[in-house]
The first five atom37 places (N, CA, C, CB, O) and aatype in JSON, in Angstrom:
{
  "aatype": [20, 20, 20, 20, 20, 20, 20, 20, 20, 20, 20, 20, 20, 20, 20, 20, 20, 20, 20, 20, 20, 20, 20, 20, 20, 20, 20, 20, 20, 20, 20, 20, 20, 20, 20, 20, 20, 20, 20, 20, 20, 20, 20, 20, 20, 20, 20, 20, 20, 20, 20, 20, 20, 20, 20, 20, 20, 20, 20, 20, 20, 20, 20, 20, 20, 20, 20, 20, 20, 20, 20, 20, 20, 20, 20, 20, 20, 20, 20, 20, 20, 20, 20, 20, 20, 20, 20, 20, 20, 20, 20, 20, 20, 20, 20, 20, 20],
  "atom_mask": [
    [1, 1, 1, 1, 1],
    [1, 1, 1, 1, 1],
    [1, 1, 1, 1, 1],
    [1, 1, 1, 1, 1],
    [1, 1, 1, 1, 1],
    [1, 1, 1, 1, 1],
    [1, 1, 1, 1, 1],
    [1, 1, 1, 1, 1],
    [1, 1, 1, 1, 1],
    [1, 1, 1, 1, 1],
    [1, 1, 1, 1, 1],
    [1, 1, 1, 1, 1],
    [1, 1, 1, 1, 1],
    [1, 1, 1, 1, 1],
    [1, 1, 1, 1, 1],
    [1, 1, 1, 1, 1],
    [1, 1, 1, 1, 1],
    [1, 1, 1, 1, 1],
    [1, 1, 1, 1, 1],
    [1, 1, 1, 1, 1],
    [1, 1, 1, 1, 1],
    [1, 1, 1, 1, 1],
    [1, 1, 1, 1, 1],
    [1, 1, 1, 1, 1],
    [1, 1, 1, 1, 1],
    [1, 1, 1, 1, 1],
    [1, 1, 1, 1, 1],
    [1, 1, 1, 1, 1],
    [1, 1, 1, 1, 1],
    [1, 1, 1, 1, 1],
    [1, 1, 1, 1, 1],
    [1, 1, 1, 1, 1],
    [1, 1, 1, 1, 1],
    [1, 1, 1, 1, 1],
    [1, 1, 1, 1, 1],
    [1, 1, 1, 1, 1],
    [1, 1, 1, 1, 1],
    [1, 1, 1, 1, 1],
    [1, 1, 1, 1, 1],
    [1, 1, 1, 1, 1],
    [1, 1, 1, 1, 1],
    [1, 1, 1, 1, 1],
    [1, 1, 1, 1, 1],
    [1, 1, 1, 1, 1],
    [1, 1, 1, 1, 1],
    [1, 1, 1, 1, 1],
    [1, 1, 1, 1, 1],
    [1, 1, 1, 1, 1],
    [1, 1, 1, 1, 1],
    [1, 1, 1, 1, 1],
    [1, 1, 1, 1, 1],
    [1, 1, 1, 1, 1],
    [1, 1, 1, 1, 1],
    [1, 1, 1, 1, 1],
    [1, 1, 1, 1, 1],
    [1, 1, 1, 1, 1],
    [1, 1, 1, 1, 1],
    [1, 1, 1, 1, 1],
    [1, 1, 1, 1, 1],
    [1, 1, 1, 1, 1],
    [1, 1, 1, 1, 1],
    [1, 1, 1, 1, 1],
    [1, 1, 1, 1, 1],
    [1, 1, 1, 1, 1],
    [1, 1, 1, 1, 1],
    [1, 1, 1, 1, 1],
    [1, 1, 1, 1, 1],
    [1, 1, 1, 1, 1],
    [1, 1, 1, 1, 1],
    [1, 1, 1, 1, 1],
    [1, 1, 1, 1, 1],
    [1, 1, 1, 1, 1],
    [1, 1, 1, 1, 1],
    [1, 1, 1, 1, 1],
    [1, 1, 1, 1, 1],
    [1, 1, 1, 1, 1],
    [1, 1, 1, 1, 1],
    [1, 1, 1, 1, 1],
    [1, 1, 1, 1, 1],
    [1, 1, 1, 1, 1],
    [1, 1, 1, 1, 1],
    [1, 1, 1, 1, 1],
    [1, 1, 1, 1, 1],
    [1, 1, 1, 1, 1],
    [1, 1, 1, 1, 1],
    [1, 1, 1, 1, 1],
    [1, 1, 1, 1, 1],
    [1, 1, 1, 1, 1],
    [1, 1, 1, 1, 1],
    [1, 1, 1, 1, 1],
    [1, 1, 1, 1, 1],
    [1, 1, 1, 1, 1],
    [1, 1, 1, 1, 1],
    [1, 1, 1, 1, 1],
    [1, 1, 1, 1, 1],
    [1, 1, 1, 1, 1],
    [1, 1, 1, 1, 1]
  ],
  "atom_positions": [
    [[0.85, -1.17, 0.0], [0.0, 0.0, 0.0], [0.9, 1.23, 0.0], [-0.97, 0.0, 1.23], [2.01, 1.12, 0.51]],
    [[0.55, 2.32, -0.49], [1.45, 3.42, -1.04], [0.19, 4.43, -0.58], [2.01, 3.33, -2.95], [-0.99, 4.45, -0.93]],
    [[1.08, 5.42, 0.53], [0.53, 6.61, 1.42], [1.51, 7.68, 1.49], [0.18, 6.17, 2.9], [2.7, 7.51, 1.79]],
    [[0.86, 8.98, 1.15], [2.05, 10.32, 1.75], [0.99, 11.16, 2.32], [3.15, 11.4, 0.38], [-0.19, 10.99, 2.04]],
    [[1.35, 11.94, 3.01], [0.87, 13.0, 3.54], [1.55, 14.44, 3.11], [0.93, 12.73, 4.89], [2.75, 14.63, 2.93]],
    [[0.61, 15.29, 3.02], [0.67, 16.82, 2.54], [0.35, 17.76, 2.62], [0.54, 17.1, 1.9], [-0.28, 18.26, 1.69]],
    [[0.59, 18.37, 3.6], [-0.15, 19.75, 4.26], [-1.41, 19.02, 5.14], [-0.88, 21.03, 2.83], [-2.53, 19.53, 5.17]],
    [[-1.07, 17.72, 5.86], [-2.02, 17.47, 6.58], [-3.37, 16.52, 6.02], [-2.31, 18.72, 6.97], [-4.21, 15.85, 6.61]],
    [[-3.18, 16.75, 4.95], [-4.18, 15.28, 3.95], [-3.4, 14.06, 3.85], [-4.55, 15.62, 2.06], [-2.17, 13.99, 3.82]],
    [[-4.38, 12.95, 3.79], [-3.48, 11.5, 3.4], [-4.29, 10.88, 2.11], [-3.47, 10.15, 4.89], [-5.39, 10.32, 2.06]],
    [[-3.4, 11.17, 1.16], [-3.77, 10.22, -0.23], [-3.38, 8.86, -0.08], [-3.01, 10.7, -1.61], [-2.4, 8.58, 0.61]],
    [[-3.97, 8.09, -0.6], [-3.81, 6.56, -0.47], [-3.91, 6.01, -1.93], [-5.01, 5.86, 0.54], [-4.83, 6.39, -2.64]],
    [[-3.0, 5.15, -2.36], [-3.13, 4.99, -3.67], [-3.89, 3.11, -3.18], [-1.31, 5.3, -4.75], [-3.26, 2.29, -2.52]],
    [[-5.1, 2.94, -3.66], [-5.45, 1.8, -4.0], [-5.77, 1.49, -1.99], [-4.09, 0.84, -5.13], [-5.54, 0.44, -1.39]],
    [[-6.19, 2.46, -1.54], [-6.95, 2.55, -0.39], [-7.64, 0.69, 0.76], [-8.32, 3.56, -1.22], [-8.6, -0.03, 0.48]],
    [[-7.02, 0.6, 1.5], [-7.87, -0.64, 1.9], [-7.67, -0.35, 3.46], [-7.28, -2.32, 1.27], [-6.59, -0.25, 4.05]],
    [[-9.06, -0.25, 4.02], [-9.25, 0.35, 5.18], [-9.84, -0.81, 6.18], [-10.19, 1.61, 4.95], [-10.92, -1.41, 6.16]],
    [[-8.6, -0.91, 7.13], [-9.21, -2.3, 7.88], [-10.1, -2.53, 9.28], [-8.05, -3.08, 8.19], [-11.12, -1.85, 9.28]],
    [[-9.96, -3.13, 10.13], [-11.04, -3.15, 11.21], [-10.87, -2.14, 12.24], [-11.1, -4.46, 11.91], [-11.79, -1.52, 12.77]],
    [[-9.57, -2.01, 12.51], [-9.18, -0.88, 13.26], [-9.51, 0.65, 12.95], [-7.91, -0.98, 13.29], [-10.13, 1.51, 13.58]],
    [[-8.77, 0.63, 11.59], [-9.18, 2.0, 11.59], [-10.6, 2.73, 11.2], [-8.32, 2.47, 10.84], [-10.8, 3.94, 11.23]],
    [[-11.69, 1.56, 10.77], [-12.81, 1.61, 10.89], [-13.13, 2.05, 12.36], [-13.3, 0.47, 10.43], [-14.11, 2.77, 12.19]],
    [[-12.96, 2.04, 13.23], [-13.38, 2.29, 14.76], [-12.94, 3.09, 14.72], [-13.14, 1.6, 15.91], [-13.62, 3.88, 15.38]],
    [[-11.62, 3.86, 14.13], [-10.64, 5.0, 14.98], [-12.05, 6.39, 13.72], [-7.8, 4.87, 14.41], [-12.39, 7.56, 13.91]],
    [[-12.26, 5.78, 13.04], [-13.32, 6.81, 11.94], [-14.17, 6.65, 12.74], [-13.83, 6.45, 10.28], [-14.19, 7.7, 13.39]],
    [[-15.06, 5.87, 13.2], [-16.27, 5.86, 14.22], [-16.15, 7.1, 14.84], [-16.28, 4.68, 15.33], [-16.9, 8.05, 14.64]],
    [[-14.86, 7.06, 15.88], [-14.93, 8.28, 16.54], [-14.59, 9.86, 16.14], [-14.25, 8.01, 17.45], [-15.06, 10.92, 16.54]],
    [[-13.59, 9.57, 15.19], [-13.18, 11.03, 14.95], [-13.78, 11.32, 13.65], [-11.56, 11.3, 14.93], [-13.59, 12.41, 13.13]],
    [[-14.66, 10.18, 12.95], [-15.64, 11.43, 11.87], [-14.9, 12.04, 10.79], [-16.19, 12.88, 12.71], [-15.2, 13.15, 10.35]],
    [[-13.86, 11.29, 10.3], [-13.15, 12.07, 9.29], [-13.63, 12.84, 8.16], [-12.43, 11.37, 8.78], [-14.84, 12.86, 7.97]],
    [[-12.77, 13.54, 7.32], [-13.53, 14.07, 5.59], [-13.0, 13.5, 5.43], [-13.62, 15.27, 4.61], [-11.94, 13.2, 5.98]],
    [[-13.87, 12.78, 3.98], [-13.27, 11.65, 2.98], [-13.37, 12.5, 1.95], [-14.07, 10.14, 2.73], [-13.98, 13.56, 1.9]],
    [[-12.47, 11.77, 0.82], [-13.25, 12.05, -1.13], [-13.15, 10.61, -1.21], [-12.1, 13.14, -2.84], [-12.53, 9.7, -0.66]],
    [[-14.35, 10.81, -2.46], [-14.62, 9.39, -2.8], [-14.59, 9.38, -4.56], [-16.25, 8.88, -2.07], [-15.06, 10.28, -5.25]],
    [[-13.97, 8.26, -5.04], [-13.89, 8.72, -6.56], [-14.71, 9.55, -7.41], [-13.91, 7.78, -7.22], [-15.92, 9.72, -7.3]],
    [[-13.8, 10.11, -8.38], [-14.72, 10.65, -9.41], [-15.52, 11.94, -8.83], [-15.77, 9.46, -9.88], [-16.54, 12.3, -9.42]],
    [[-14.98, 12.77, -7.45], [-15.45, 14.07, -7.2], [-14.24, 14.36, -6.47], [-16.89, 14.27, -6.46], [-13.34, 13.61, -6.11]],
    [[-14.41, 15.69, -6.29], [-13.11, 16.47, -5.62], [-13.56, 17.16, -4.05], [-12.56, 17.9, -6.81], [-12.91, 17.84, -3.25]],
    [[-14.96, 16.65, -4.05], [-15.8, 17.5, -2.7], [-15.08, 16.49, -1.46], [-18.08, 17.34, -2.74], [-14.35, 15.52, -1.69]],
    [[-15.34, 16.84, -0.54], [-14.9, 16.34, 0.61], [-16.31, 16.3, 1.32], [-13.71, 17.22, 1.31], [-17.07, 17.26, 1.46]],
    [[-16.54, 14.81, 1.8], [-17.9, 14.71, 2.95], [-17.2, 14.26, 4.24], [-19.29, 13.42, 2.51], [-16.01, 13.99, 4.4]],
    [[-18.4, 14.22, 5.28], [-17.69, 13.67, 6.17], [-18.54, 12.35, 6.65], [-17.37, 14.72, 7.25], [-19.72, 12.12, 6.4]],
    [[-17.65, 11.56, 7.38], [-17.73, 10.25, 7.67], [-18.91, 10.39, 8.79], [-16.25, 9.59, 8.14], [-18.96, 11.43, 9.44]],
    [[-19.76, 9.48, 9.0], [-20.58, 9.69, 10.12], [-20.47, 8.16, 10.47], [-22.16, 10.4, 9.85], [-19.72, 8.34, 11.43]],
    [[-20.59, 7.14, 10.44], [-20.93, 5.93, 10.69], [-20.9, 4.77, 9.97], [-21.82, 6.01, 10.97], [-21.33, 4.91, 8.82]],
    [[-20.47, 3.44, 10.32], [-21.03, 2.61, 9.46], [-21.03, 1.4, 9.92], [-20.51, 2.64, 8.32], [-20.02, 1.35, 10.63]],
    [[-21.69, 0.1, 9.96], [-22.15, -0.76, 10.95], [-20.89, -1.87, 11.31], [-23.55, -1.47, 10.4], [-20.42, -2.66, 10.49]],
    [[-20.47, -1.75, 12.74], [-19.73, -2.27, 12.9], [-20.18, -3.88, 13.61], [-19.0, -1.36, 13.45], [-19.49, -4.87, 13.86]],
    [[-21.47, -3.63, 13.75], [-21.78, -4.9, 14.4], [-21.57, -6.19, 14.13], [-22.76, -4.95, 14.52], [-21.68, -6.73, 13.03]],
    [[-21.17, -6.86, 15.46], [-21.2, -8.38, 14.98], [-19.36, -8.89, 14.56], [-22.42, -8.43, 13.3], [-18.79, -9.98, 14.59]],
    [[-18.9, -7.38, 14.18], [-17.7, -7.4, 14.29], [-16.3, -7.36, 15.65], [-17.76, -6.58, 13.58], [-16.73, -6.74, 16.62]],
    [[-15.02, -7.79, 15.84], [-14.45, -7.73, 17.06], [-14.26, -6.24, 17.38], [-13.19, -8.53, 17.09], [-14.25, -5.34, 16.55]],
    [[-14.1, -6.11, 18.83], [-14.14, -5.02, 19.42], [-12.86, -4.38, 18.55], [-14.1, -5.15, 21.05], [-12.31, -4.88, 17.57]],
    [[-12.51, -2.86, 19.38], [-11.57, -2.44, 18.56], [-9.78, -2.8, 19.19], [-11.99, -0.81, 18.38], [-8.68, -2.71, 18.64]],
    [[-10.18, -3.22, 20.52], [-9.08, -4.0, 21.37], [-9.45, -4.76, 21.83], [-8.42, -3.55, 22.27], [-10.67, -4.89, 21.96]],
    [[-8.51, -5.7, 22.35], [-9.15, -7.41, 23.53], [-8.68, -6.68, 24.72], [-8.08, -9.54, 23.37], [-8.0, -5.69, 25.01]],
    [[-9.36, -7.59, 25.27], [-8.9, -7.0, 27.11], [-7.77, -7.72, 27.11], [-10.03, -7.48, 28.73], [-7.54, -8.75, 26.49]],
    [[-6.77, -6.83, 28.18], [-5.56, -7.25, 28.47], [-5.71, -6.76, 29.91], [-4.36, -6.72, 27.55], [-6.73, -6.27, 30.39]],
    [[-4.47, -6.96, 30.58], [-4.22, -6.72, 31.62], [-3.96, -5.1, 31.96], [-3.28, -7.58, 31.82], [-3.81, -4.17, 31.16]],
    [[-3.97, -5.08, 33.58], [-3.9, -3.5, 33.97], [-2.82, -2.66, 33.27], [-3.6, -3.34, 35.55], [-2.95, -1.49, 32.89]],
    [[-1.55, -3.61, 33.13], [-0.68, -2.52, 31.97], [-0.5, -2.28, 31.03], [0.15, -2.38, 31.81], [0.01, -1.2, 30.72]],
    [[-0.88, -3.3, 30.08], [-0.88, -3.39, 28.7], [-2.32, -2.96, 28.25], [-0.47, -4.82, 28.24], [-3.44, -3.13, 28.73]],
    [[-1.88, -2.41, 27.26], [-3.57, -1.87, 26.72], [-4.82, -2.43, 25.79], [-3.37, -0.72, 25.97], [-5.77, -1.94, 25.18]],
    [[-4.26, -3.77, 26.03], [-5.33, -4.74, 25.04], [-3.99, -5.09, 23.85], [-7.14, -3.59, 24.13], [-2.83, -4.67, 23.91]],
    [[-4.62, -6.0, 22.79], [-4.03, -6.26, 21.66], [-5.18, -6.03, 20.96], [-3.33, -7.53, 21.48], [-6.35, -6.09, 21.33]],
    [[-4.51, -5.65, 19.43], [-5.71, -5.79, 18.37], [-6.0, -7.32, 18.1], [-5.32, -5.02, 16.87], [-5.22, -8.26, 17.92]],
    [[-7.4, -7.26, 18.12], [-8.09, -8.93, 17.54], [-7.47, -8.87, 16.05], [-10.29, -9.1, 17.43], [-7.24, -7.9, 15.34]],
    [[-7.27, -10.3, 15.82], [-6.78, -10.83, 15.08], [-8.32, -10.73, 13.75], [-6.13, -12.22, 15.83], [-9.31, -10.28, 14.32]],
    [[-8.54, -11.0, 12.51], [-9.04, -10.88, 11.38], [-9.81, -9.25, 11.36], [-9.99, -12.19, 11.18], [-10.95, -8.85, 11.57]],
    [[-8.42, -8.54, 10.95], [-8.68, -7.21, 10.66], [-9.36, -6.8, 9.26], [-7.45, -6.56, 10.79], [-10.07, -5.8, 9.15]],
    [[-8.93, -8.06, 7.72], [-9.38, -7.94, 6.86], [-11.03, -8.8, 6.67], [-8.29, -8.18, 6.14], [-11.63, -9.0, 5.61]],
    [[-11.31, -9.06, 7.57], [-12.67, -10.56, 7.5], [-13.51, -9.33, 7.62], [-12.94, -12.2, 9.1], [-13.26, -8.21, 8.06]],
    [[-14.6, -9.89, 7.08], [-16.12, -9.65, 6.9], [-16.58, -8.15, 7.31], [-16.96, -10.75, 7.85], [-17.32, -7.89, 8.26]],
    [[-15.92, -7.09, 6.32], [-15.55, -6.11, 6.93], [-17.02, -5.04, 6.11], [-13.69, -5.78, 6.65], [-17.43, -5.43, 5.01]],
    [[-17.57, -3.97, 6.65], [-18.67, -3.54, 6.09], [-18.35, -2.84, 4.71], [-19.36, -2.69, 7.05], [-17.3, -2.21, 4.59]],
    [[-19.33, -2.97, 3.58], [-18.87, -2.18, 2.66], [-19.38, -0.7, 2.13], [-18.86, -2.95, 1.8], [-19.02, -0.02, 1.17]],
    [[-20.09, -0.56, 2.86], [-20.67, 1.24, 2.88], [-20.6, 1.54, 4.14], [-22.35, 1.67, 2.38], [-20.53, 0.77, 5.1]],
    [[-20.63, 2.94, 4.11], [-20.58, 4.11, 5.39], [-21.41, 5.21, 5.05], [-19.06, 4.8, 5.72], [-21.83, 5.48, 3.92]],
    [[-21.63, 5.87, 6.18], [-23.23, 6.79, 5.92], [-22.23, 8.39, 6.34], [-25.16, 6.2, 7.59], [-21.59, 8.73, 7.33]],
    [[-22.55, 9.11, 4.93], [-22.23, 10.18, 5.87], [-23.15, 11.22, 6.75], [-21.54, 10.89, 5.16], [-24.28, 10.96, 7.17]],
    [[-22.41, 12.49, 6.96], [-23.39, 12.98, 7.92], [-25.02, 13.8, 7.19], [-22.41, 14.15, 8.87], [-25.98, 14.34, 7.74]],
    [[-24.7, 13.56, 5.8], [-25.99, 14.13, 5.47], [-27.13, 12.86, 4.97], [-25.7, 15.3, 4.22], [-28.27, 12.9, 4.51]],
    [[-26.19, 11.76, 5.32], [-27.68, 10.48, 5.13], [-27.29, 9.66, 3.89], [-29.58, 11.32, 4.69], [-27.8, 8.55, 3.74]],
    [[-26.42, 10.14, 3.02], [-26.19, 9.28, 1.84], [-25.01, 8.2, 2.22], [-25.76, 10.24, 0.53], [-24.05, 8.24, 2.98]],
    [[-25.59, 7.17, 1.28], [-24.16, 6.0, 1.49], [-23.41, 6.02, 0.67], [-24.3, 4.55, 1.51], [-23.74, 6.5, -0.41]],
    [[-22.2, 5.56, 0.86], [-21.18, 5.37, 0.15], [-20.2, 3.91, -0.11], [-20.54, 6.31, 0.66], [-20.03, 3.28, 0.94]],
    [[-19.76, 3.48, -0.96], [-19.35, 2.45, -0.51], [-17.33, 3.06, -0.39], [-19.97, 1.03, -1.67], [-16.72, 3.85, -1.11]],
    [[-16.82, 2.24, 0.87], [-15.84, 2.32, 1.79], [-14.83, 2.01, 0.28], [-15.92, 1.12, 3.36], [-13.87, 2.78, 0.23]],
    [[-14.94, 1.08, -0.84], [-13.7, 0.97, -1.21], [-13.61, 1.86, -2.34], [-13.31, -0.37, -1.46], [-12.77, 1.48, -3.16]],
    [[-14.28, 3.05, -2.67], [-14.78, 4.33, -3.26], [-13.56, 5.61, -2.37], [-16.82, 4.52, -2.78], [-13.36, 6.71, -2.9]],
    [[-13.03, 5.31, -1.33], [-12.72, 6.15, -0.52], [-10.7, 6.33, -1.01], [-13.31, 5.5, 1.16], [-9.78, 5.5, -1.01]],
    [[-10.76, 7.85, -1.39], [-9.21, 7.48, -2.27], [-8.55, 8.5, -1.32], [-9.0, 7.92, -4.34], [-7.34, 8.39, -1.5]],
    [[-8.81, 9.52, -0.31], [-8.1, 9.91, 0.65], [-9.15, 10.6, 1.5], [-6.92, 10.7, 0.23], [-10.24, 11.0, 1.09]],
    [[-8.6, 10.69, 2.91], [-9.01, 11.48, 3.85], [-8.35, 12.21, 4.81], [-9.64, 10.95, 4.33], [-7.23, 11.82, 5.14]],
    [[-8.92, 13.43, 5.47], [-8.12, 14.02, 6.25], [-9.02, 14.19, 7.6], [-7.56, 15.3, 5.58], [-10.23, 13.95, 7.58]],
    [[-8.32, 14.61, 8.79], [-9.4, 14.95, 9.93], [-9.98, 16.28, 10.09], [-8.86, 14.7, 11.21], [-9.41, 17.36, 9.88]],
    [[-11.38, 16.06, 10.56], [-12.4, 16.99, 10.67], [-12.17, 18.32, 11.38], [-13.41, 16.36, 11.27], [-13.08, 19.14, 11.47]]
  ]
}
C-alpha cells in the first residue's frame, strides 16, 4: 500500500481500510473524497456490528491487543453525515475533521 501525507491530507493509492481503523473513523468522523469528485464529505458511521471489538482486554498494563481478522467480513458502505451511502472501497483519501 502506497501513502504520503501533505499539508495534513493522506492520499492513499489503491486505499484498503481495515477493522481498526474503521473504529478509529467511528470516533473522529473524518472528511473523505470518494472517486470521481473532488468534494470532501464527512464520515458519520457505518455498521460495525457483529464485528471484534476495537481491542481485547488485556491486563492492567498493557492496553489490550488488536483482535486478530482485521481484513474478515468487513462492512462495505458508510453513511455520511448528510444520510447518503457510500461504498468504503470508493474512498481514495481522507483528512481529519
Amino acid at each position: 500500500m502506497v501513502y504520503f501525507q501533505l499539508l495534513g491530507f493522506f492520499y492513499n493509492i489503491n486505499m484498503k481500510i481495515h477493522l481498526y481503523q474503521l473504529h478509529k473513523f467511528q470516533i473522529s468522523k473524518p472528511l473523505v473524497q470518494i472517486d470521481g469528485t473532488d468534494e470532501w464529505i464527512q464520515w458519520d458511521y457505518c455498521d460495525l456490528e457483529g464485528l471484534p471489538p476495537e481491542r481485547l482486554p488485556g491486563s492492567m498494563h498493557d492496553m489490550g491487543k488488536i483482535p486478530k481478522g482485521q481484513w474478515d467480513n468487513l462492512p462495505e458502505k458508510f453513511t455520511t453525515t448528510n444520510g447518503k451511502e457510500y461504498k468504503i472501497e470508493d474512498i481514495h483519501s481522507y483528512r481529519p475533521s
